[in-house]
Structures are given as C-alpha cells and as structure tokens.
C-alpha positions as CSV (number, residue, x, y, z in Angstrom):
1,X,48.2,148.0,-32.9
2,X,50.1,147.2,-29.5
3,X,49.4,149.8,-26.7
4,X,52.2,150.9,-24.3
5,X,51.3,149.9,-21.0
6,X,49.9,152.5,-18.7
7,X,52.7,154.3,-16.2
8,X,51.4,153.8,-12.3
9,X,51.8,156.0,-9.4
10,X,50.3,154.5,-6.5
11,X,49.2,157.1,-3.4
12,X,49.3,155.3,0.3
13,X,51.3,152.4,-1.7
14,X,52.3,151.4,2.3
15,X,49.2,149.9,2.8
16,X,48.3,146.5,2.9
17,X,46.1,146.7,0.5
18,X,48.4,147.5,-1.9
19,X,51.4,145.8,-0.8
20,X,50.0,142.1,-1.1
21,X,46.8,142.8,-3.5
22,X,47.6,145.7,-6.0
23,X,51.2,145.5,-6.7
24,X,51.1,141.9,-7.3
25,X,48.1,142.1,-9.8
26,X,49.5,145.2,-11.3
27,X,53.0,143.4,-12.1
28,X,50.9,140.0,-13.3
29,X,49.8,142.6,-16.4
30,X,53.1,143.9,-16.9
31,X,51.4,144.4,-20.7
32,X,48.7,146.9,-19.2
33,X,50.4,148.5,-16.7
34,X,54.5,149.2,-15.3
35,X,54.3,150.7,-11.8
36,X,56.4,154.0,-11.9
37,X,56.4,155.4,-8.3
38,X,55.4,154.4,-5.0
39,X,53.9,157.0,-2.0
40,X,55.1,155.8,1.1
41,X,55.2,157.6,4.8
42,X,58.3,155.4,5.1
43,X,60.8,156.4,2.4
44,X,62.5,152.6,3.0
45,X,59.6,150.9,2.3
46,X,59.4,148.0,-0.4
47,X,59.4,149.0,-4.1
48,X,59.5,147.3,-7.5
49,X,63.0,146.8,-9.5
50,X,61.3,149.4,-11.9
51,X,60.0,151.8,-9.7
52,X,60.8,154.1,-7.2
53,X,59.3,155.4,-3.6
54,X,58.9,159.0,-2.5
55,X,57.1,160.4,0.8
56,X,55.5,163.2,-1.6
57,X,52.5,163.0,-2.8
58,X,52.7,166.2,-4.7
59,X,56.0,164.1,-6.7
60,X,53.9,161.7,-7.7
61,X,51.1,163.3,-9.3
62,X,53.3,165.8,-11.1
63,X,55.8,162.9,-12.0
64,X,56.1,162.9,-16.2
65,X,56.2,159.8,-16.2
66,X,53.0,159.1,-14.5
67,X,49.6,158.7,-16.7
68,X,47.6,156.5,-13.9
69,X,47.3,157.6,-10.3
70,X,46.1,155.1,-7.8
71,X,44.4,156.8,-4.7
72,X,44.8,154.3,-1.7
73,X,44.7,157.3,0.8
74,X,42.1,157.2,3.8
75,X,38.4,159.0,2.7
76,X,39.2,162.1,3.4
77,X,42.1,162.5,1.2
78,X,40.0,161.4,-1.4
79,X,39.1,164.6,-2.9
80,X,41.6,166.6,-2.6
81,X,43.8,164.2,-4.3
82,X,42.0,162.5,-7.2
83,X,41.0,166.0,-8.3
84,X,45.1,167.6,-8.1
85,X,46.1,164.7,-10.2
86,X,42.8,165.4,-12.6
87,X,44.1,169.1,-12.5
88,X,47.5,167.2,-13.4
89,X,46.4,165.7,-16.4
90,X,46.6,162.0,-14.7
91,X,44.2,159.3,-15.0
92,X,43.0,158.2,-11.5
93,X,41.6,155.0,-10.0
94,X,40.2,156.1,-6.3
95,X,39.0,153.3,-3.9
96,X,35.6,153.0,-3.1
97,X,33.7,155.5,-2.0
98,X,34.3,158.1,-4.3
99,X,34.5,160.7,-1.1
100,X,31.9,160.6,1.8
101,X,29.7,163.5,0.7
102,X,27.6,164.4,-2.3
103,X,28.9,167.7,-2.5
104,X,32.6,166.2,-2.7
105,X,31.8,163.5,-5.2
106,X,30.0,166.0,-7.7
107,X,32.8,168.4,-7.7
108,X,35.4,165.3,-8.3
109,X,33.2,164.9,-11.4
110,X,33.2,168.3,-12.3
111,X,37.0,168.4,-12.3
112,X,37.0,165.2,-14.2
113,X,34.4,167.1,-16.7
114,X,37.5,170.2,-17.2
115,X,40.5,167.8,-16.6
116,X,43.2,168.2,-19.2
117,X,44.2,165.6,-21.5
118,X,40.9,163.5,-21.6
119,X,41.7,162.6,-17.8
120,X,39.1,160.6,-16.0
121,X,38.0,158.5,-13.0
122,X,37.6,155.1,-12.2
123,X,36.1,153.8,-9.1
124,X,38.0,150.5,-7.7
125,X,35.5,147.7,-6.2
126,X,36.9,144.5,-7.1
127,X,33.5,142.5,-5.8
128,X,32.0,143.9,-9.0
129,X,33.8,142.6,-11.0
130,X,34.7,139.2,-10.2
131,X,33.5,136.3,-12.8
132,X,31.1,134.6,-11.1
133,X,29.4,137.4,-10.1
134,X,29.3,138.6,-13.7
135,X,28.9,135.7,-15.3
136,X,26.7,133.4,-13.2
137,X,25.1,135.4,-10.1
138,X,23.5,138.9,-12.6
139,X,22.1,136.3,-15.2
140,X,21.1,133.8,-12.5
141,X,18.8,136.9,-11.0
142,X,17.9,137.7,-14.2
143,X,16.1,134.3,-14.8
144,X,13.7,134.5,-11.7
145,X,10.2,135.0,-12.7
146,X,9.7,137.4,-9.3
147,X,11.6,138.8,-6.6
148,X,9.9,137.6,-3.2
149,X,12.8,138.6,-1.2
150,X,16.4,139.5,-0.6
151,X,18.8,139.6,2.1
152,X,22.4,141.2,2.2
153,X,24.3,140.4,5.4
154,X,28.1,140.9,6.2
155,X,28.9,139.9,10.1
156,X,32.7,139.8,10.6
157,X,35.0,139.4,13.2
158,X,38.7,140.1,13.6
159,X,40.4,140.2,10.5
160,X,43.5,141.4,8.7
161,X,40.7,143.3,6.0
162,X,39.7,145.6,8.4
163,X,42.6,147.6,8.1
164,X,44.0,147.3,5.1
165,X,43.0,150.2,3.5
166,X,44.2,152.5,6.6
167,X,47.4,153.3,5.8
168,X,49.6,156.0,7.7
169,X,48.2,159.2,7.6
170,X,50.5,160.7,4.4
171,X,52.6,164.4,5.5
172,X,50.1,166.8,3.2
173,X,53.2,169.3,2.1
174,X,51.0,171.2,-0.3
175,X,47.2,172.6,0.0
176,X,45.6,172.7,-3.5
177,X,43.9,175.8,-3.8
178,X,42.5,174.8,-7.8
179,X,40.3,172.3,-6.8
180,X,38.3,175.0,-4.7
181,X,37.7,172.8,-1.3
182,X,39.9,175.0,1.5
183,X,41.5,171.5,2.3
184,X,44.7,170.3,2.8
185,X,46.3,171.1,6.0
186,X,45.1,168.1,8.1
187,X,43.0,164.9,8.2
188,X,41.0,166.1,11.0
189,X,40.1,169.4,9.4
190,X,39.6,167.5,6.2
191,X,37.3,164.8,7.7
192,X,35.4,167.2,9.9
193,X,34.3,169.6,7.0
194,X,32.9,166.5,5.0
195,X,31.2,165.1,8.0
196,X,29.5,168.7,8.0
197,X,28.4,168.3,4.2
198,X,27.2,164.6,4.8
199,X,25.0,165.6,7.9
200,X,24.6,169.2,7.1
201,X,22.5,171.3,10.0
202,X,22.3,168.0,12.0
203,X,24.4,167.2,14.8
204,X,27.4,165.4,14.4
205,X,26.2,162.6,17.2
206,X,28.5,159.5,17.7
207,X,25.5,157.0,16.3
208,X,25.2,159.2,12.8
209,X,29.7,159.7,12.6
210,X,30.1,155.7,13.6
211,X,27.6,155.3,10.7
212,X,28.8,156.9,8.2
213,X,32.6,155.5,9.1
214,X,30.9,151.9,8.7
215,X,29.4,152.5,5.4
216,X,32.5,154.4,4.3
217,X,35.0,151.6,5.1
218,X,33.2,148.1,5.0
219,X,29.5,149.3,4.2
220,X,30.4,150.2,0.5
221,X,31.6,147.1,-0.6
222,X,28.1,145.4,0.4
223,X,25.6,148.1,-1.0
224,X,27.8,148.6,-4.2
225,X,27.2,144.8,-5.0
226,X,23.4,144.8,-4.0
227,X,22.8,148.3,-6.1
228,X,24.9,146.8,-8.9
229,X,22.2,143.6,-8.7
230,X,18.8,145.2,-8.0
231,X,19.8,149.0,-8.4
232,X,18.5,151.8,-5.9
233,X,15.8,151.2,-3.1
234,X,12.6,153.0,-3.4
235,X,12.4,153.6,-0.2
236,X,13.8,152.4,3.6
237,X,11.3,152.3,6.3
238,X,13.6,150.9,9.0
239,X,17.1,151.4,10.3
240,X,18.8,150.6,13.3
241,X,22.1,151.9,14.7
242,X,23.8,149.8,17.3
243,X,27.5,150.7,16.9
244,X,29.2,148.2,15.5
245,X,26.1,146.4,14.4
246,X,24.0,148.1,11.8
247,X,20.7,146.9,9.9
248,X,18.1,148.6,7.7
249,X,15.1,147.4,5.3
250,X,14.7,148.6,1.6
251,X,12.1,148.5,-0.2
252,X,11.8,147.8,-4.1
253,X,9.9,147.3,-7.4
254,X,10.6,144.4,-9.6
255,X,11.4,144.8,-13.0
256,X,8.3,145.5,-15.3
257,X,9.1,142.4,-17.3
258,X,8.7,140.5,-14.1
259,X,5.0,142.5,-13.4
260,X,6.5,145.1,-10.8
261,X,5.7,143.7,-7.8
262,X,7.2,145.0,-4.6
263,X,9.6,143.2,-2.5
264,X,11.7,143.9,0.3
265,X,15.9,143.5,1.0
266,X,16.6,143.6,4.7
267,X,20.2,144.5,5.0
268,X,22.4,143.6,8.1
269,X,26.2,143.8,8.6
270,X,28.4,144.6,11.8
271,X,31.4,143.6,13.0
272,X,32.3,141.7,16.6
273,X,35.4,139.6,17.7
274,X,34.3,136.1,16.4
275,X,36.9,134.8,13.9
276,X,34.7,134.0,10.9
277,X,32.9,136.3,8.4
278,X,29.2,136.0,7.6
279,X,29.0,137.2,4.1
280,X,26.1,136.7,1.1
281,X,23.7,138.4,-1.1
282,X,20.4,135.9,-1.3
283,X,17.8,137.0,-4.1
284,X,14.6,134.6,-3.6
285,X,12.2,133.7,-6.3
286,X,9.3,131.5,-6.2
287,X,11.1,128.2,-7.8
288,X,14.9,129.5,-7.6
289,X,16.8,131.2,-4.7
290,X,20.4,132.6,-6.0
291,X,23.2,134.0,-3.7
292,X,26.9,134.7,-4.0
293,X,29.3,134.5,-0.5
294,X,32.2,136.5,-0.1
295,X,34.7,137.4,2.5
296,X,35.8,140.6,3.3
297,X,37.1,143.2,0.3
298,X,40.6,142.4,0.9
299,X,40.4,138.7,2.4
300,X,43.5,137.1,0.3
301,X,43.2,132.9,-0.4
302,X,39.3,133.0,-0.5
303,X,37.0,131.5,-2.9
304,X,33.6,133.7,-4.5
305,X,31.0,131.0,-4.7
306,X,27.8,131.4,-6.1
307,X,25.2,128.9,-5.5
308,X,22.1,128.9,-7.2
309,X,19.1,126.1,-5.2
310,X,15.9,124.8,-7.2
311,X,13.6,122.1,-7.6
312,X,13.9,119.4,-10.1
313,X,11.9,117.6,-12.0
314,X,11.7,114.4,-9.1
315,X,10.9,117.6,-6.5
316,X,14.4,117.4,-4.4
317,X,16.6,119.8,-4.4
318,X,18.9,120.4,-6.8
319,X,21.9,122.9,-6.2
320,X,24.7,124.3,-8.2
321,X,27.5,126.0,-7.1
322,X,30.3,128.5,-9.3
323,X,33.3,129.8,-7.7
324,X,36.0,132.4,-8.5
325,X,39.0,133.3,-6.8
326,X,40.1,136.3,-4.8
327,X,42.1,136.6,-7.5
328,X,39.8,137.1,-10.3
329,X,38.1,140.0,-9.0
330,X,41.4,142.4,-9.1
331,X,42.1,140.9,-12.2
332,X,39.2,141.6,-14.1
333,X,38.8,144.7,-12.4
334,X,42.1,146.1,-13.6
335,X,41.6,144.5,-16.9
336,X,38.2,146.8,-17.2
337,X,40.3,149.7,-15.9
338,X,42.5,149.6,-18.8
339,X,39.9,149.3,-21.3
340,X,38.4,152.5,-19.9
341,X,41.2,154.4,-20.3
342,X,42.9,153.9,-23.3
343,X,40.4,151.6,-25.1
344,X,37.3,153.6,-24.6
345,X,35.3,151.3,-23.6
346,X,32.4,152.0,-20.8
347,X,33.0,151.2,-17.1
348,X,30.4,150.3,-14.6
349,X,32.3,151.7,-11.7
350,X,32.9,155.2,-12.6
351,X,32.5,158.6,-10.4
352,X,29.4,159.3,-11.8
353,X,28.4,155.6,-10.5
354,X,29.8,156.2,-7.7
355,X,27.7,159.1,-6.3
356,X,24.9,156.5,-6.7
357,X,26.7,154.8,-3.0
358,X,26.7,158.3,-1.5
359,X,22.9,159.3,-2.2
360,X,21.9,155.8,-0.8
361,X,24.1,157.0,2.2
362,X,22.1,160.0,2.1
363,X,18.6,158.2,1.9
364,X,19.7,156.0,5.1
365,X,20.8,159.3,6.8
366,X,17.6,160.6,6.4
367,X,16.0,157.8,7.2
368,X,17.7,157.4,10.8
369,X,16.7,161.4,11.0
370,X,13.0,160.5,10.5
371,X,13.2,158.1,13.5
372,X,14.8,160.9,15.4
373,X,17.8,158.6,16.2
374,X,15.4,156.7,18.7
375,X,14.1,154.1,17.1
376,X,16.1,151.1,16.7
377,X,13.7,148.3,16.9
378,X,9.9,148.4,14.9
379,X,9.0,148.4,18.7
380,X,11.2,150.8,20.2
C-alpha cells in the first residue's frame, strides 16, 4: 500500500544547515517527504515552488498541513519547541543534542509519552547513520578478539561547519505555558536557566559554560558516534579544559564474549585556525586496528572512509579502505526517519537515546568537579 509522503515544516530553515544539506535531501525523497513551510527571520528568504516561508514559529507548528516539524533552532530553543509541536500533535525531528540538560531532555520525553496523535521524537545525527559506518566500521569492531585501545580525536580549524547550525536568533511571539518550563521570552533567559540545571549549585565559571557550549555544538557529534560503537564509559579519571581545546580519558569493559577486559578511549577534540580537520575514531585490537575519518557534521563534498589495517598471512600489512559520501549519511538518516514514523520501525537515535549524550555530559561535569577545575594535566 503506497504511503503519502510526510508534510515538513522546517524551524530556523535560514540556516545553512538546512539551506544546502536538508532541503536538498528532503526534495531528493519527494516520495517520503514534501516540505510545507519554511521558518525564516527573513520573510524573503529562499523557499521551495511547494512551500511557503513565515517568520512564526507558532504558524508553523499549528500549520494543518504540517505532520513533521524539523527543529534547527539554536539549544536553547530546543525544548520549548519540540515539546509545543508534540503538544500540537506534530512529529518532530530535533538536532542533536536533545536539549543541554537532563531535566529538559526527560520532560521532552515525557511530553512525547502524552503527545496526541502517536506524536514522537527523532534525534538527527547523520554520522550514525552513514553506510560505512553501519555496514563496515560496527561489524569491523565487532570482529576484534579484544579491545586494547581506542582513540576519538576531532581537531578543526576554520570552517564553514562551525556555524551552520547557528542560525538567527528566531522573534519568540508566544511563551508556551503547557509544556511547564517558564520559558519563552528570550534566548538568554532560556539558556541561562538550563545552564543552572546542567551545573546545578555549581558556579557557572567560563571553563564549565565554554564546556558545555563545546559538547553542545561540535562535542555531540563525536561522543554520539563513539557511545553508538562501544556504549557508555565506566568511568573517566581525567579531563582537561583548555578553552577551545578539550581532552578526557574513559575507561571501559569489553564485551563478555571478548573476556571483559578493561581498556581505555582517550578522547581529544578542539578547535584552532589551521585549515584542515583532524577527525577519526581508532578501535585497536591485538591483530586488527579499525577506524572511520570524518569531517565536520556539516562539511558538504567529503568522503566517510573507513579503513580497517592487519596482518596477512606473508606478515605485511594489508589495508582496506570503504568510503561513503556526505551524502549518504542524510540520506539514510532521513530514510530511518520515515520508517520510524509511519512504518513503525525502531530508531537508534531517539530522545530516549538521546539523554544517553546528556548523562555522559553529566559524568564529564562531575568529573572536572572532582578535580576542582584545577587539574588539567595528570601533573598539575
């Protein structure tokens, strides 16, 4: 039986993100999905031949002829936004993270829990999703006969990426008082009262904000794909705050098919003016080491590789390399969307998921509160 396509509105649809990612995948599965109405601080701003652009959020999510909102506003809208259109009876895809507190996230779900018509939430992170990730990089990790080590680094300079997700701030015309947060009236207001839930009775010092802002806006994107590989850390003994440049060591226990020995992941990511972009996951086994390289979430006309190095049977090394393209990832990413929603199938990145990000947040946040925001080297 054919499906209609899904009816988009898209919130913060003048960001680049969305003007040269999002609208362009969205139109390539004109079967899944016709874009409906655009969100735009400038009413002139480019739209669809089907669709059409308003500066009000509030028409959008109560648009009839929406069943799909698309939250591209900064954090702090997050919230109070994905749970009015829940409210509304409207699907809702909200960019990674969820929100930036724990308190936020779990009443986003809660909403989703009471939201009319079978509503729910789907958390974008197109690294996730793309094929050779899937496909080749997960199974390729899953072949190792130990985990020795792992490293997740992402040093970038300069690039269009950074801001691509930090459109205009949007003219909030209407405070929701039914999704119970007090917000609405300003981004400041907004941003200050969930800085206050992440760091709650601590001092909102420049190190711990700048931190949380890192992990909020580039951060995510690395720690989704290394949770979605090895899943939580037991533990983090070390973290250092540098602003920009950031580094911490997790600790974990292998799988007990694999005899659940420990290993460590030593994460490091910051960014600096040089023009290039660091970027990889490494897992290391004893006979195999498997990493995937990316660019930044939004870098357009980059290849995903994955390359997996071993011995062979002569005793030289013998490597392999998959790719994927920029592409892929949004495409597969949306394509899992719509199965979620109308097919019923399960989704990896969904709110509840999501709130996994914020209490690894939480665990490095406590972690720099242990060191008393001193220690920034093991000999400091």
């Amino acid at each position: 039986m054919t499906q209609s396509p899904l009816r988009v509105g898209i919130l913060g649809a003048d960001s680049e993100v969305v003007q040269t990612i999002y609208l362009p995948a969205l139109q390539a599965l004109d079967q899944n999905f016709t874009i409906a109405v655009l969100h735009s601080t400038d009413s002139s701003a480019n739209n669809t031949d089907s669709s059409r652009t308003t500066t009000s959020i509030d028409d959008v999510i109560h648009d009839p002829n929406v069943d799909l909102i698309l939250n591209f506003l900064p954090n702090e809208y997050h919230e109070t936004y994905t749970i009015a259109a829940l409210e509304a009876g409207k699907h809702v895809m909200v960019e990674t993270p969820v929100s930036l507190s724990i308190r936020s996230t779990k009443r986003i779900i809660a909403a989703e829990e009471r939201a009319s018509k079978g509503a729910k939430v789907f958390v974008a992170c197109a690294r996730r999703y793309v094929p050779c990730f899937e496909d080749v990089f997960r199974k390729e990790v899953a072949s190792l006969d130990r985990i020795y080590y792992a490293r997740c680094r992402n040093i970038a300079g300069p690039h269009t990426a950074h801001s691509a997700t930090t459109p205009q701030k949007p003219t909030v015309t209407k405070t929701y008082s039914s999704s119970s947060n007090g917000a609405g009236t300003g981004d400041k207001r907004l941003l200050q009262r969930l800085l206050e839930e992440v760091f709650s009775g601590q001092e909102l010092s420049q190190d711990r904000v700048a931190l949380c802002q890192f992990l909020a806006s580039l951060g995510c994107h690395d720690l989704g794909l290394m949770r979605d590989t090895l899943g939580a850390p037991d533990t983090i003994s070390t973290i250092s705050v540098n602003d920009p440049f950031y580094s911490a060591i997790f600790h974990y226990t292998d799988t007990a098919a694999r005899g659940g020995h420990p290993f460590t992941l030593v994460y490091e990511t910051g960014t600096d003016s040089v023009p290039r972009c660091d970027a990889h996951l490494a897992i290391y086994g004893r006979t195999k080491t498997v990493s995937i390289y990316y660019e930044l979430p939004y870098a357009r006309d980059q290849l995903l590789r994955v390359v997996v190095e071993e011995m062979d049977d002569q005793g030289l090394l013998r490597k392999t390399e998959s790719v994927s393209s920029w592409e892929d990832g949004y495409r597969e990413e949306l394509k899992a969307l719509y199965a979620f929603l109308m097919e019923g199938k399960p989704a990896k990145t969904t709110a509840v998921d999501g709130l996994q990000d914020l209490k690894l947040f939480r665990m490095m946040f406590e972690q720099y509160d242990r060191q008393c925001g001193t220690i920034r080297t093991p000999l400091g």
